[in-house]
C-alpha positions as CSV (number, residue, x, y, z in Angstrom):
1,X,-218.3,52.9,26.1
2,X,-217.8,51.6,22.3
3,X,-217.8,53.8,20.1
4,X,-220.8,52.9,17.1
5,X,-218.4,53.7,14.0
6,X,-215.7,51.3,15.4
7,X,-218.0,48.9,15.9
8,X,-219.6,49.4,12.2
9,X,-215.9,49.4,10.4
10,X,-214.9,46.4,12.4
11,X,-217.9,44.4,11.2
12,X,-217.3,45.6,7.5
13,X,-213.5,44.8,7.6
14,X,-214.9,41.1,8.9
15,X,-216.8,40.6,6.1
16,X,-214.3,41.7,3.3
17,X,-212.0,39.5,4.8
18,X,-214.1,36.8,4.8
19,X,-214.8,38.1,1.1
20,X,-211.4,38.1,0.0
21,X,-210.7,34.3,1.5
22,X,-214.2,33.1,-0.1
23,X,-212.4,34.6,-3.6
24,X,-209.3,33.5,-3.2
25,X,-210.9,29.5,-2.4
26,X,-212.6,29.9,-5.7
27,X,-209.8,31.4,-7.7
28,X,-207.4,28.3,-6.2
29,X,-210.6,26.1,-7.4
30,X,-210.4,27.3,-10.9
31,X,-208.0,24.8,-12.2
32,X,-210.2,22.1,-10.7
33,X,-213.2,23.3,-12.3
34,X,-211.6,23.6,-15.4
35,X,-210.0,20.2,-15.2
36,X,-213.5,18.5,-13.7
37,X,-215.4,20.1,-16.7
38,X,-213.0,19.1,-19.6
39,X,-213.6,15.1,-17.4
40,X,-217.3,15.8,-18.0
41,X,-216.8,16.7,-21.8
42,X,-214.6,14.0,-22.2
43,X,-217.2,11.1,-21.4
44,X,-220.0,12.8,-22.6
45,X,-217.9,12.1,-26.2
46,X,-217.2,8.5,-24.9
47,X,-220.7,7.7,-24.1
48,X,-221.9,9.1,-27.1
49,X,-219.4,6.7,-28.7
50,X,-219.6,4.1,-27.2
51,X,-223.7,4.2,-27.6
52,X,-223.2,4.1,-31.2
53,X,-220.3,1.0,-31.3
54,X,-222.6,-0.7,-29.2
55,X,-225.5,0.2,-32.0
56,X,-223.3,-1.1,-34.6
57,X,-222.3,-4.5,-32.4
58,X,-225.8,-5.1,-31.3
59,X,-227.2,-4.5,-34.9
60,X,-225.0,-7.1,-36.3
61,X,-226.6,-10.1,-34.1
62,X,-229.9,-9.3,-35.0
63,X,-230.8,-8.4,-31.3
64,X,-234.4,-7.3,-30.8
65,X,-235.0,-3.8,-29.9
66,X,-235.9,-3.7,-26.7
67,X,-232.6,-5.8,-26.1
68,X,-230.4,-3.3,-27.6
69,X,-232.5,-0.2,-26.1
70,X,-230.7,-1.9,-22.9
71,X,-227.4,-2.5,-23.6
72,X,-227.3,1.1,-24.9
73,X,-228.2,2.1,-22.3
74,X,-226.1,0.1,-19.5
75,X,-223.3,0.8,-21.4
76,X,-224.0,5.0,-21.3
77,X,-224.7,4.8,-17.8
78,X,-221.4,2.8,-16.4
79,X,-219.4,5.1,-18.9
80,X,-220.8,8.4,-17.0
81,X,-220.5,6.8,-13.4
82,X,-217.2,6.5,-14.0
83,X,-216.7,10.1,-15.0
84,X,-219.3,11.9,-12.6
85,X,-217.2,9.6,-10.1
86,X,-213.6,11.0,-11.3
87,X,-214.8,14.6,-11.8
88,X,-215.9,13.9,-7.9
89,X,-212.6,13.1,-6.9
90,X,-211.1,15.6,-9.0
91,X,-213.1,18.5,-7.3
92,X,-212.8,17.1,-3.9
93,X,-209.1,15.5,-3.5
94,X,-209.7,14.4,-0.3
95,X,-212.3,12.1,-1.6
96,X,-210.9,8.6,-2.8
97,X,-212.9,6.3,-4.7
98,X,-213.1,3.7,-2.3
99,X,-214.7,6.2,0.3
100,X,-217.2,7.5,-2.7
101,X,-218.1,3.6,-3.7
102,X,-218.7,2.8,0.2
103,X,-220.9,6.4,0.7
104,X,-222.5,5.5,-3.0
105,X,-223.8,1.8,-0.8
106,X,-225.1,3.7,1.7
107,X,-226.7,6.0,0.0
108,X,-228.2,3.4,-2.6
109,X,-229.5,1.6,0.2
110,X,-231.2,4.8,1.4
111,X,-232.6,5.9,-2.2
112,X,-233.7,1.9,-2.8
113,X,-236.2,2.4,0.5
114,X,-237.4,5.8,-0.6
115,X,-237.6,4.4,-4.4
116,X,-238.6,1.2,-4.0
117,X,-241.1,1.0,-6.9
118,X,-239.4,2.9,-8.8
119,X,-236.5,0.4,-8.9
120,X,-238.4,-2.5,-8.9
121,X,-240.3,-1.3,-12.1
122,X,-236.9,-0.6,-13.4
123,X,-235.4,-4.4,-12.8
124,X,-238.2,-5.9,-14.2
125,X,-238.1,-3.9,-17.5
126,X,-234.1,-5.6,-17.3
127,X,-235.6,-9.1,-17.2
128,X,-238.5,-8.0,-19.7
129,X,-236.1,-7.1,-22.1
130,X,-233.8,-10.0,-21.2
131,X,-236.3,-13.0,-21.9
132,X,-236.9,-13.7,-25.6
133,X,-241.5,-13.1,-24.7
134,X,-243.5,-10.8,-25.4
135,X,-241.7,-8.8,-28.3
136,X,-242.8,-5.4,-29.9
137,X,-245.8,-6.0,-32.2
138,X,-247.3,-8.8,-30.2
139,X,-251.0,-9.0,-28.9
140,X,-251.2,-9.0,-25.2
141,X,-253.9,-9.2,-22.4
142,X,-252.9,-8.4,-18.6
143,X,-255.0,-7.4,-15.8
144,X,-257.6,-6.0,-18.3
145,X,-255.7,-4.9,-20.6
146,X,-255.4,-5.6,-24.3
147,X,-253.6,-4.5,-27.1
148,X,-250.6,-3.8,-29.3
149,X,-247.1,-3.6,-27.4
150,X,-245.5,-0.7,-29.1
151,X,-242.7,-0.2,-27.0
152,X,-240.6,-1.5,-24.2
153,X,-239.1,0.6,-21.8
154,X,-236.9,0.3,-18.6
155,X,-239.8,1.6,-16.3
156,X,-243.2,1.0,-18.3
157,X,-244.4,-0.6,-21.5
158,X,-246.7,1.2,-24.0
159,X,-249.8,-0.8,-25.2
160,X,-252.1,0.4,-27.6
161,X,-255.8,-1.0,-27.2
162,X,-257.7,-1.8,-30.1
163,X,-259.7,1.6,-30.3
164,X,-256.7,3.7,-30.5
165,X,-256.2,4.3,-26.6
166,X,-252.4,4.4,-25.4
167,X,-252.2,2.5,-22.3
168,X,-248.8,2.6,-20.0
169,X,-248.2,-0.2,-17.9
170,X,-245.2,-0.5,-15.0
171,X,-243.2,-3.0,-15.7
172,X,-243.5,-4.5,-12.2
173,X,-247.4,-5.3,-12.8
174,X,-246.2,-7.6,-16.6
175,X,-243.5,-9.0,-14.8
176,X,-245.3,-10.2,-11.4
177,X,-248.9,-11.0,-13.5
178,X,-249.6,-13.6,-16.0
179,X,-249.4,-12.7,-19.6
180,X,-251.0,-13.6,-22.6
181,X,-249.5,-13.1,-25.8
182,X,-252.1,-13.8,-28.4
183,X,-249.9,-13.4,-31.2
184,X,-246.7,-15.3,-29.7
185,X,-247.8,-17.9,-33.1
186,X,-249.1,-16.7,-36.3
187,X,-251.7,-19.3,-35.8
188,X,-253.9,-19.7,-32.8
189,X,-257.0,-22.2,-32.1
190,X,-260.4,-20.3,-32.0
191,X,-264.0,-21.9,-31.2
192,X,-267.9,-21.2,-31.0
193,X,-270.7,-22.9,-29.9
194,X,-273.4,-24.2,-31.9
195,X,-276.7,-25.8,-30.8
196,X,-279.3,-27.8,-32.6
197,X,-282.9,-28.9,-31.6
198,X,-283.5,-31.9,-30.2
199,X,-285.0,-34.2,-32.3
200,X,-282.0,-33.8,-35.2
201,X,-279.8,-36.6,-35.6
202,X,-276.5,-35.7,-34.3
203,X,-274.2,-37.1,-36.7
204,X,-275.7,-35.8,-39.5
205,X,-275.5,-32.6,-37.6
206,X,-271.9,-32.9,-37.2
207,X,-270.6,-33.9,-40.8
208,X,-272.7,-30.8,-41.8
209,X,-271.2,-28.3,-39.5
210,X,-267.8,-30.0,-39.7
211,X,-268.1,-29.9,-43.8
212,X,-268.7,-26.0,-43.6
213,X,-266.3,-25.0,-41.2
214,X,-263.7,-27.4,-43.7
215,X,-265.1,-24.9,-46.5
216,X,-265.0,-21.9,-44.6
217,X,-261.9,-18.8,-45.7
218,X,-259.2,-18.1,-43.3
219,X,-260.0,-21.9,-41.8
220,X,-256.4,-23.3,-41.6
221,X,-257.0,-26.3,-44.2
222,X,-253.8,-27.9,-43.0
223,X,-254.7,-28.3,-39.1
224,X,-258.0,-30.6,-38.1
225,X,-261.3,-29.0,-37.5
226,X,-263.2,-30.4,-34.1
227,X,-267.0,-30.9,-33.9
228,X,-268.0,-32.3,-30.2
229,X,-271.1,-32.7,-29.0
230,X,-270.7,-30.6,-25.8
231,X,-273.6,-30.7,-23.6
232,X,-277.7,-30.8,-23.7
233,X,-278.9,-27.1,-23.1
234,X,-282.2,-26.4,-22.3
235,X,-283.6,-26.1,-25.7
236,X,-280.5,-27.4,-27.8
237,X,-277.9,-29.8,-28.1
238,X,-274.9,-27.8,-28.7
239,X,-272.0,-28.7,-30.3
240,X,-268.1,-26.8,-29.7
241,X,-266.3,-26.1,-32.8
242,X,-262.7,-25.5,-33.1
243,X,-260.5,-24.4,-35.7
244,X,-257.2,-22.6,-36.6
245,X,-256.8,-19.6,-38.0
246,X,-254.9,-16.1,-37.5
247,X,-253.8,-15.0,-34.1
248,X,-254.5,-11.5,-34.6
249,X,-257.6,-9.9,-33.5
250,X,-258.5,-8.9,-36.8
251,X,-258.4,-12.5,-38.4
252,X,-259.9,-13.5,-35.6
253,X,-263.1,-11.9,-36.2
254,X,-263.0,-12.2,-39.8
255,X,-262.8,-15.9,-39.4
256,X,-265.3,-16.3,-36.8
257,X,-267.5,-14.2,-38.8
258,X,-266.5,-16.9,-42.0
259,X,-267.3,-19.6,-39.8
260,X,-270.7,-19.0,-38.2
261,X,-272.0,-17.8,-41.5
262,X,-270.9,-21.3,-43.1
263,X,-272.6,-23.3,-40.8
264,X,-275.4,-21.1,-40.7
265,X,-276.1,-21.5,-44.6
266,X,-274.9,-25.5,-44.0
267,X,-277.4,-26.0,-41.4
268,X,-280.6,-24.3,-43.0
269,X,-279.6,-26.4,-46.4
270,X,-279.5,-29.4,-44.8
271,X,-283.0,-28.7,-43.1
272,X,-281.9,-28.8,-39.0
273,X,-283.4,-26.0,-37.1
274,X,-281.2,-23.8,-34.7
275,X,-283.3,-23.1,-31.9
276,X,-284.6,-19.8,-29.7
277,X,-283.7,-20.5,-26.5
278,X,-286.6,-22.1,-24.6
279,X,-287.5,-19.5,-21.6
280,X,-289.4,-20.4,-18.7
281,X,-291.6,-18.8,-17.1
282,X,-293.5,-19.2,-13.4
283,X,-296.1,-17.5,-12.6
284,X,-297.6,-17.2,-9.2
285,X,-301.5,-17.1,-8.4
286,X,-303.1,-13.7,-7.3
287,X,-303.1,-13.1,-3.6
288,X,-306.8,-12.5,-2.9
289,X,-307.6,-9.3,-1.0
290,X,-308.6,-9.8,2.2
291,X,-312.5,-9.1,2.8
292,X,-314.6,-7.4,5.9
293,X,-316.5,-9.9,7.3
């Protein structure tokens, strides 16, 4: 029978030895380390570098923002894939870098599936950035949103709504969706609709309203006003009125406001009546109650 204290000391001697060859791995690994961390330093003062030469480059060509956000940063992340991928083979020799590019496929492939929006919000904030539209500072509406772009990310763009509210929007959703950019001109064409009774004569009507929206502010003067008679409402012949004016939403207001308070004053000076709607009502006759014979 085995004795118990053999048994004990042989399992103790087992694990120093296996001790002593986990040490003397790490102490042969040492110089690897070392090496692997002074690679690491190395581009982290190349990327660094390189970020700020491509700074200086992009600056010069009077790139937007957004544009040189991404070059920045294409150009910081092939500089570290190229040192994570040499400290790699540095700490594990028998990895070569055409084994490590062929396992980095596979694994990309893998991490695209499991990523997938992720990704795609990430390639379209490439091609926002990429195509000369929608800039920082413009007025956009998408999917029910409006407001202010204030930045432009590689995942998400931040758009502030005109009462202060920070929306975030994925990329994917501005790339896939129709955009309007309000503000792509400094001019845009803005209209209202304006209704007279029925028994005014219409071109008098119209060289009325077109003579105040002419004399309105913040009415471009140099682009042509339009006055069409538009259809016959039911207690008004209403006429659509265009003009140009500012594209932002403030100007926009500010000229509407201009506009209907010109023909307004225009209208009630020249004696035509702008009419209440006419509301109709039907009535039905009272259901009599039946009665006991």
């Amino acid at each position: 029978m085995d004795d118990p204290i053999d048994e004990s000391l042989n399992a103790v001697d087992i694990l120093i030895r296996q001790l002593l060859s986990m040490w003397e791995q790490t102490v042969s690994l040492l110089p690897s380390l070392v090496i692997a961390l002074i690679v690491l330093i190395i581009t982290w003062i190349i990327a660094r570098f390189a970020t700020r030469i491509a700074d200086k480059l992009t600056y010069k060509t009077n790139m937007r923002a957004s544009l040189q956000e991404l070059v920045e940063t294409i150009v910081r992340l092939a500089i570290w894939i190229v040192g994570l991928m040499a400290t790699l083979t540095i700490l594990l020799p028998g990895l070569t870098p055409a084994s490590l590019i062929a396992g980095l496929g596979f694994g990309a492939v893998a991490i695209g599936f499991a990523f997938q929006d992720i990704f795609e919000n990430f390639m379209a904030g490439i091609l926002i950035m990429i195509r000369e539209k929608m800039r920082i500072g413009d007025y956009i509406e998408c999917e029910g949103v409006e407001g202010v772009v204030e930045s432009i990310a590689l995942r998400e763009t931040h758009v502030r709504r005109n009462n202060r509210e920070l929306t975030i929007i994925p990329n994917s959703i501005l790339f896939k969706n129709p955009v309007k950019i309000l503000t792509d001109d400094d001019k845009r064409r803005h209209e209202i609709i304006a209704g007279v009774a029925y028994d005014t004569d219409l071109d008098k009507a119209k060289n009325v309203i077109l003579t105040a929206v002419q004399s309105a502010e913040q009415v471009d003067k140099s682009k042509q006003v339009d006055v069409f008679a538009c259809e016959f409402n039911s207690s008004s012949v209403d006429f659509k009125v265009r003009w140009w004016s500012g594209s932002k939403p403030r100007a926009m207001h500010e000229s509407r406001d201009n506009v209907i308070r010109a023909i307004k004053r225009a209208l009630d000076e020249a004696g035509i009546e702008i009419p209440f709607p006419y509301v109709t009502h039907t009535f039905k006759e009272p259901v009599p109650l039946a009665t006991k014979d």
